[in-house]
NUDOVEX-895384 format. One record per residue (C-alpha): y negated, x negated, z negated. Coordinates in steps of 0.5 Angstrom, whole numbers, padded with zeros to 4 digits, always signed. Layout:
// residues N
YXZ...
// end
This chain:
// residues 431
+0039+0073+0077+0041+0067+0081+0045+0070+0087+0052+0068+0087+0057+0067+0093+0064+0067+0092+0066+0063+0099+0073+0063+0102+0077+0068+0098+0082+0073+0099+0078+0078+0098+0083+0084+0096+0078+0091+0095+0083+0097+0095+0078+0101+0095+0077+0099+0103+0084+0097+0104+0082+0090+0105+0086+0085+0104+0083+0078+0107+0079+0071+0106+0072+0072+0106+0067+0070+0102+0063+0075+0098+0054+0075+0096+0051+0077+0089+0045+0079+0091+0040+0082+0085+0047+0085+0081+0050+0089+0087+0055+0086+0092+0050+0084+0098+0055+0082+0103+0064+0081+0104+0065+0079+0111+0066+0072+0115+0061+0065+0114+0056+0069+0109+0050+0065+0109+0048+0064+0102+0041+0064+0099+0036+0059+0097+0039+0057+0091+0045+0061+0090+0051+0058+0087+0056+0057+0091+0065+0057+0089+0069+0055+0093+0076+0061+0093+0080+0057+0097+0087+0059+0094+0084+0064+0089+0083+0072+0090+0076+0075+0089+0077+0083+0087+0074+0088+0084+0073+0088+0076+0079+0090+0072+0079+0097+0069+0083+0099+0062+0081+0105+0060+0085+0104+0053+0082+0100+0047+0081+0100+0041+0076+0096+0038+0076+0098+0031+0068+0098+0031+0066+0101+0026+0070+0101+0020+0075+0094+0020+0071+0089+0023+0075+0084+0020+0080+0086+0026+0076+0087+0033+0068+0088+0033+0065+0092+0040+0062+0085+0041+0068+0081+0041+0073+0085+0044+0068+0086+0050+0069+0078+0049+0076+0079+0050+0076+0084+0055+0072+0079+0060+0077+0073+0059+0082+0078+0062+0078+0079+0067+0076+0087+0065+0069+0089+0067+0070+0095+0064+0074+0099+0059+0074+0105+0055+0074+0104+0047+0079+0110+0043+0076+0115+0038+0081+0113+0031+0075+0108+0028+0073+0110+0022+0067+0114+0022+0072+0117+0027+0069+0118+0034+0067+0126+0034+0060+0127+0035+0054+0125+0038+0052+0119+0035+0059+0115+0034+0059+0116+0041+0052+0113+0041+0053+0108+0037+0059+0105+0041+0054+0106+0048+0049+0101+0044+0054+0096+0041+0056+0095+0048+0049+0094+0051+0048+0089+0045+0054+0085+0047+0053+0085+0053+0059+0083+0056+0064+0088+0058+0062+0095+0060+0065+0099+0054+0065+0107+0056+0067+0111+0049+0073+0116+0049+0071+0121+0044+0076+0126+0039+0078+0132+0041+0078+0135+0035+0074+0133+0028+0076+0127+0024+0082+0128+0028+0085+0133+0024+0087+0137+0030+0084+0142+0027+0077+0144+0030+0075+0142+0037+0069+0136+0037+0063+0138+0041+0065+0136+0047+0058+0137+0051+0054+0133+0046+0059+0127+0047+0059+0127+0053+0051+0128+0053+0051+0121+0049+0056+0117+0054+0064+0120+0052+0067+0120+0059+0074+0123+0056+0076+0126+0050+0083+0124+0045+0085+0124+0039+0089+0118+0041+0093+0115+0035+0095+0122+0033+0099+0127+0037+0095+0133+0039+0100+0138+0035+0097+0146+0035+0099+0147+0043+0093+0153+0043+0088+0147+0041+0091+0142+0047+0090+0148+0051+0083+0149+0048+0081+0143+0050+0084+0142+0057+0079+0148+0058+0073+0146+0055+0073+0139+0058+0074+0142+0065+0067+0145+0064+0065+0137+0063+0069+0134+0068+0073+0130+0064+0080+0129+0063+0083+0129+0056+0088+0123+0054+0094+0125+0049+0098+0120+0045+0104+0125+0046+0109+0126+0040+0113+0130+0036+0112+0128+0029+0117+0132+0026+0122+0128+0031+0118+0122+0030+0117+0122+0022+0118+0116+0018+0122+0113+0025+0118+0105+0026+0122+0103+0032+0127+0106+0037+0133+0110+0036+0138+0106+0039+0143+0101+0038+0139+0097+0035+0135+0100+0030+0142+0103+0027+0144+0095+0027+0138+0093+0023+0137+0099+0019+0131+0102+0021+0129+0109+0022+0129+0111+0029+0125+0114+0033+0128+0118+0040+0125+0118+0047+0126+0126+0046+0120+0126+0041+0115+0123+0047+0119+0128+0052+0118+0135+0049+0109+0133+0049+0110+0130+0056+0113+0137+0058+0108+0141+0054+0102+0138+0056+0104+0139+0063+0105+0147+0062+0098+0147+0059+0095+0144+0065+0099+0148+0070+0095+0154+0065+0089+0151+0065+0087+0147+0071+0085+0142+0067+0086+0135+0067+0091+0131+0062+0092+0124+0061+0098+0122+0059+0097+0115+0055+0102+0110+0055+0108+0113+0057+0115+0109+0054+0121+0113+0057+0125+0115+0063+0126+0122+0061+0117+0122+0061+0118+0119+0069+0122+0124+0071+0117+0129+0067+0111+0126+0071+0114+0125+0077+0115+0134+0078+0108+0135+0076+0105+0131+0081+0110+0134+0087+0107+0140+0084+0100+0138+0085+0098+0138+0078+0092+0135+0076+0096+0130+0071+0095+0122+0071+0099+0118+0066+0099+0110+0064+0103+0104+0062+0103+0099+0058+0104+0092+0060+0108+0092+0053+0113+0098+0056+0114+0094+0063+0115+0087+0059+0120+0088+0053+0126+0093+0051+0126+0094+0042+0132+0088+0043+0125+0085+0041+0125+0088+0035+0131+0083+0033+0129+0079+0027+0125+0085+0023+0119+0082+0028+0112+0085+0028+0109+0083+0033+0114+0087+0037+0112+0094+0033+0108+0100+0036+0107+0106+0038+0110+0109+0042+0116+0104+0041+0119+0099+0046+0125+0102+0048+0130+0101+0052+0131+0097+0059+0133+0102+0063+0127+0106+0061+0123+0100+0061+0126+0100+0069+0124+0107+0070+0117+0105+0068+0117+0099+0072+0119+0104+0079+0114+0109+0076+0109+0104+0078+0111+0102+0084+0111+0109+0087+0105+0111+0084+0108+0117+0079+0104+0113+0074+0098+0111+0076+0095+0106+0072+0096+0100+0068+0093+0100+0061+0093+0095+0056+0093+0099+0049+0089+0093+0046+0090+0094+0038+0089+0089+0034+0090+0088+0026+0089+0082+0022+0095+0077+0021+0096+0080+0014+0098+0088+0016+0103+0084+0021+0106+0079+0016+0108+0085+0012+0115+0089+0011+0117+0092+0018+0117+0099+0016+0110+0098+0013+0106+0094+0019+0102+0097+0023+0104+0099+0030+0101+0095+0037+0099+0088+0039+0092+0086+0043+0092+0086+0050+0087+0084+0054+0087+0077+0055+0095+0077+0058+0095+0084+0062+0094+0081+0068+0098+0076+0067+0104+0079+0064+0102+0084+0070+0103+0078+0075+0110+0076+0072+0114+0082+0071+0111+0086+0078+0108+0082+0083+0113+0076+0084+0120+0080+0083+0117+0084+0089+0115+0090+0085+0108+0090+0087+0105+0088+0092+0096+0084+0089+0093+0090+0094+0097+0095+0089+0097+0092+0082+0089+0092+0083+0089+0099+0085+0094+0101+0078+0088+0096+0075+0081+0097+0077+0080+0102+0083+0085+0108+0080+0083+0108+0073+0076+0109+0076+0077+0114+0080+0081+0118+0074+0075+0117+0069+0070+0117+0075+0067+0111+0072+0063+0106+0076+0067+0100+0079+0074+0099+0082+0070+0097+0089+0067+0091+0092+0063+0096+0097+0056+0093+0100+0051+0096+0095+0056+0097+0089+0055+0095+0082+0057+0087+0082+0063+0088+0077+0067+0083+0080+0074+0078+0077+0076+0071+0081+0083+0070+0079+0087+0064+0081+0095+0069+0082+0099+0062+0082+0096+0059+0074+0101+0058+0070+0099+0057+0063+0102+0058+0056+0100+0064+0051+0096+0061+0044+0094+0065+0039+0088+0060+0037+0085+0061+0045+0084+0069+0044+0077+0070+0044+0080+0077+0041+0079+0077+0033+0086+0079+0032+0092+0075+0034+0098+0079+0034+0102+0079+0040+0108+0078+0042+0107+0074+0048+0104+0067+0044+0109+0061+0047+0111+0064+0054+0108+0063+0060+0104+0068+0064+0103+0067+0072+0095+0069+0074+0090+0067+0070+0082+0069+0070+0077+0064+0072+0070+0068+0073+0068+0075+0070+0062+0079+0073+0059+0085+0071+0053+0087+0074+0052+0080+0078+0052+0077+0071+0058+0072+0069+0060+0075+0064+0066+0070+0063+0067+0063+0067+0073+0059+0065+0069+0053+0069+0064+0052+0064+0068+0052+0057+0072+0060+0057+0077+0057+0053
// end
């Protein structure tokens, strides 16, 4: 592997509270050195950083590749590819594929399709419950054994409290969170968008911010009672913040995500019956997409999660209640990022890559997140002041259902690396 030396960029690693120019040697798939007039190798490849930010690889521990089952919509091969044009070195592929992730081999499978690809790191998160009926506990243990390093039943809500309650247990022995999709589907039954305004004013079955809030609440209670872990996914509503804000003074082991979709959009983007702006949970309402933004900001959500979930172009073109829910992500959080947190003031870059890569690594207790001498060489060089355009035809995910194709996003990646390896290099064609 040619050593590699990144020279003169700001080296932002929130894993040392650093934040300056330096220059950064790969050496042998580990960072060698970070420091001041680095000498680079016989034959190393030198890049000029001036003006770039060199950190430490993008984390999201929420994705759905759609492998096995509906590989006309995302492959494990291709959304890696997705993955490391965003600059993600890593991420954490959901349960909800068909066969559905719950045992020893699913998990498996994944693992190997991640080596076969060779591009992003893909962790496979494992079902809580067989098939994801909520019904019976998967086999924890033997997931774990085979490479699961968290259990969910995302898509679906974890409805039986004395399941949710089981599992928070069970996984405690294994040292991994549990991640919930939190819902009430008795309140959120047929609803398709937000219940507000602007579902009454299009027609549209609404769903309320009660139905998140009541499983928000109820999972907390159950990791007071257990000691246990829980990852609340994609968090959409102010009332959930406050929620999130009271376990965390209370010291419980309770850690929660958003999405750059919920700190973007309210459901005023569902005007128009447009697809591309239905998901679950819903986009809501701007003093919730407020709340999440401050939630980011003073650290009672912990981490940024791209909820990556592509569909083919038929499933959105269809009626607005008989579309699927979400959009892909990878390949404009960062720059979505960028725009909505770092240049109102928000967030400072040192705190928008702890929320991207060193805080996800710490709660999955993955590798990476760190530009440590003698670390894995998991590394993203971005240039935070590109302007470009969103074009659904550049995505080198499979699927093109965004909403953000036309706008333009601040922040774009231009080398990915994992294990030392370029994964990804807008230099030599990435587009």
């Amino acid at each position: 592997m040619r050593p590699l030396l990144i020279r003169g960029a700001r080296v932002i690693d929130p894993s040392r509270d650093a934040d300056g120019v330096a220059d950064v040697l790969v050496v042998d798939g580990k960072i060698r050195a970070v420091g001041r007039n680095v000498a680079p190798p016989e034959n190393a490849r030198v890049i000029d950083g001036a003006g770039k930010v060199a950190a430490p690889g993008l984390i999201d521990l929420h994705v759905h590749f759609r492998e096995p089952g509906q590989e006309d919509t995302e492959t494990i091969a291709t959304g890696a590819m997705a993955a490391v044009a965003g600059g993600f070195t890593a991420v954490c592929a959901m349960p909800n594929t068909d066969p559905v992730t719950d045992n020893q081999a699913a998990v498996g499978f994944v693992v190997r399709q991640s080596i076969r690809a060779a591009k992003a790191r893909v962790y496979p998160i494992g079902a809580i419950s067989l098939g994801q009926k909520g019904q019976q506990l998967a086999e924890f243990g033997e997931m774990v054994g085979a490479g699961a390093v968290a259990v969910s039943d995302d898509g679906k809500p974890v409805v039986s409290s004395h399941l949710m309650r089981t599992a928070l247990e069970y996984a405690k022995v294994f040292g991994i969170p549990v991640a919930d999709h939190c819902e009430d589907p008795t309140l959120s039954h047929g609803g398709v968008m937000h219940e507000g305004l602007v579902s009454t004013r299009l027609g549209l079955k609404g769903i309320p911010s009660a139905a998140e809030e009541i499983m928000v609440a109820r999972d907390i209670i159950l990791a007071e009672l257990t000691g246990g872990h829980v990852h609340l996914c994609h968090m959409s509503t102010r009332g959930s913040v406050d929620l999130i804000r009271r376990a965390k003074e209370k010291g419980l082991r309770v850690t929660a995500e958003a999405t750059p979709h919920h700190f973007a959009l309210t459901h005023e983007r569902c005007e128009g019956y447009d697809t591309h702006a239905k998901m679950n949970p819903p986009l809501r309402e701007a003093e919730d997409r407020d709340a999440i933004r401050s939630a980011l900001k003073d650290g009672s959500i912990d981490i940024i999660a791209s909820d990556h979930a592509p569909h083919h172009y038929d499933a959105k073109e269809r009626e607005f209640d008989d579309a699927p829910n979400g959009i892909v992500g990878l390949e404009t959080a960062l720059g979505l990022a960028i725009r909505e947190l770092v240049v109102p003031g928000l967030l400072t870059l040192p705190q928008l890559i702890a929320r991207m890569s060193t805080m996800p690594a710490r709660i999955f207790h993955l590798s990476g997140g760190t530009l440590a001498v003698g670390a894995p060489a998991d590394l993203v060089l971005f240039d935070p002041d590109a302007r470009w355009k969103v074009e659904a035809t550049a995505f080198h995910s499979k699927s093109r259902n965004s909403p953000f194709v036309g706008e333009e996003l601040i922040g774009r990646t231009l080398l990915t690396l994992v294990d030392g390896r370029v994964a990804f290099d807008r230099s030599l064609g990435g587009d």
